[in-house]
Phi, psi and omega in degrees: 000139181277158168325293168309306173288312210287313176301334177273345176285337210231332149302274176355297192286359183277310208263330162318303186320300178305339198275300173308322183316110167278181171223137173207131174295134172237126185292143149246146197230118165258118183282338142329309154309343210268155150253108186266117177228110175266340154351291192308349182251336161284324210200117163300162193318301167343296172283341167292308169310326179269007193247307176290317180302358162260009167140328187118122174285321197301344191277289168335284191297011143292355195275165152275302206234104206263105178219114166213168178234126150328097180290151164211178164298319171296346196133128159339149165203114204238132213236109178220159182201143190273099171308001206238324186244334152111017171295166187214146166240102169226141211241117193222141176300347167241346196249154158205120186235125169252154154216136179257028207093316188233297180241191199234130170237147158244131168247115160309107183253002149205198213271011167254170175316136194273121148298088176144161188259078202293012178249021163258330178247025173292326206241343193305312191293289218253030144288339182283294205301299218275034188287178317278033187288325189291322165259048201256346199282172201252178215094335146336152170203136202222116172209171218281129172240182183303128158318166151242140182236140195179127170076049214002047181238188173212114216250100145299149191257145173234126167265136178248105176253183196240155144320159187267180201058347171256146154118212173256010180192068205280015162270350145005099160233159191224150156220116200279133158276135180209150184285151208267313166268003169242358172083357187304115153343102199256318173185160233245045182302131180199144174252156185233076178254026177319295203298291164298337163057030169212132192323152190228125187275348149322104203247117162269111198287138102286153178234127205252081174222025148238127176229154204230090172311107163251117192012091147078346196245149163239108169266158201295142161255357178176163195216133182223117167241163180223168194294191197225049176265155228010057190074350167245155179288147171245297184226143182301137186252329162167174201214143159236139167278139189256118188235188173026056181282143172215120177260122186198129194280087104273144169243098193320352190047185207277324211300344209256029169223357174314184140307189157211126220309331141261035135293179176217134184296120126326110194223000000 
């Protein structure tokens, strides 16, 4: 076969081919446009309702930077923490309690004494104001407990505990309350065993019903706790308030959480 027929044989069949050849669009979809809710697959059903009715975890986990102040007698206490790496700051009129990642600091800004254990409050105030978003976090384990009735209402309950090793105190439990028809966070059970570093059947209340919208999201306007008998609340025992809430998906980085040259390491 010549050369010249072969080439004209195997052009033919190129150009059949091609010819022959469909095309099909395939659409595209930018997800970035989309409302992706992923919650449900993640987080029982419960706690996922109760995370959109404040607003949505996925809205959360867009924020960075967490900032509010405590009014108090002593003086503002101004509280900011990086949500994503969990530094911490609080600004106290004589104190400074930092955490940078790594250590807990404490500053003096004159000779008196810090009344209190700061490497137990550095994070405390603001696991309480970011509930219930804070119990979005991993390690957890979540399960269905008795409502609580109080106040002629009836609160279901989700208990939360943690796998062991996380955090300072993975013996920790919470029981988030929440009202059954608006999906809200209603109230706070909670044990403290930091000290004892062993469960502790002592249940401590907040009670969680003002709340304040920051971009889209709703968080405590005041936090009230109460007194306690057999484990259950009974009557307000005292409350705090929250002001100069600031939310913001920016981030302050680590250096606005160093130590300073004259501080002291917390061990």
């Amino acid at each position: 076969m010549k050369i010249t027929t072969l080439l004209a044989i195997v052009l033919l069949l190129f150009t059949s081919c091609k010819d022959n050849k469909t095309t099909e669009t395939v659409e595209s979809v930018d997800y970035s446009e989309e409302k992706l809710d992923v919650t449900t697959s993640v987080y029982p059903e419960n706690i996922s309702n109760v995370f959109n009715a404040h607003g949505g975890i996925d809205a959360w986990r867009k924020m960075k930077t967490l900032k509010f102040t405590m009014p108090k007698d002593t003086g503002d206490e101004i509280t900011t923490t990086d949500l994503h790496n969990r530094y911490s700051l609080i600004e106290m009129p004589k104190h400074t309690i930092g955490f940078d990642g790594d250590v807990v600091w404490l500053q003096n800004k004159d000779n008196t004494v810090y009344d209190g254990n700061p490497k137990f409050y550095y994070n405390l105030m603001f696991y309480f104001y970011a509930m219930p978003f804070i119990l979005a976090d991993d390690g957890i384990i979540y399960e269905d407990v008795d409502p609580l009735n109080c106040e002629g209402q009836s609160y279901p309950g989700i208990k939360i505990s943690y796998e062991s090793g996380v955090g300072e105190s993975p013996e920790d439990e919470y029981i988030l309350y929440y009202n059954p028809t608006t999906g809200e966070m209603a109230w706070l059970g909670y044990t403290v065993t930091y000290f004892s570093k062993e469960k502790n059947k002592k249940w401590s209340f907040i009670k969680y019903s003002d709340w304040q919208e920051i971009n889209g999201l709703k968080l405590p306007k005041r936090l009230t706790w109460y007194n306690v008998e057999n484990n259950l609340p009974t009557t307000e025992r005292n409350d705090r308030d929250f002001t100069n809430i600031v939310l913001t998906d920016s981030s302050k980085g680590q250096s606005s959480f160093v130590m300073p040259a004259n501080a002291e390491v917390i061990k």
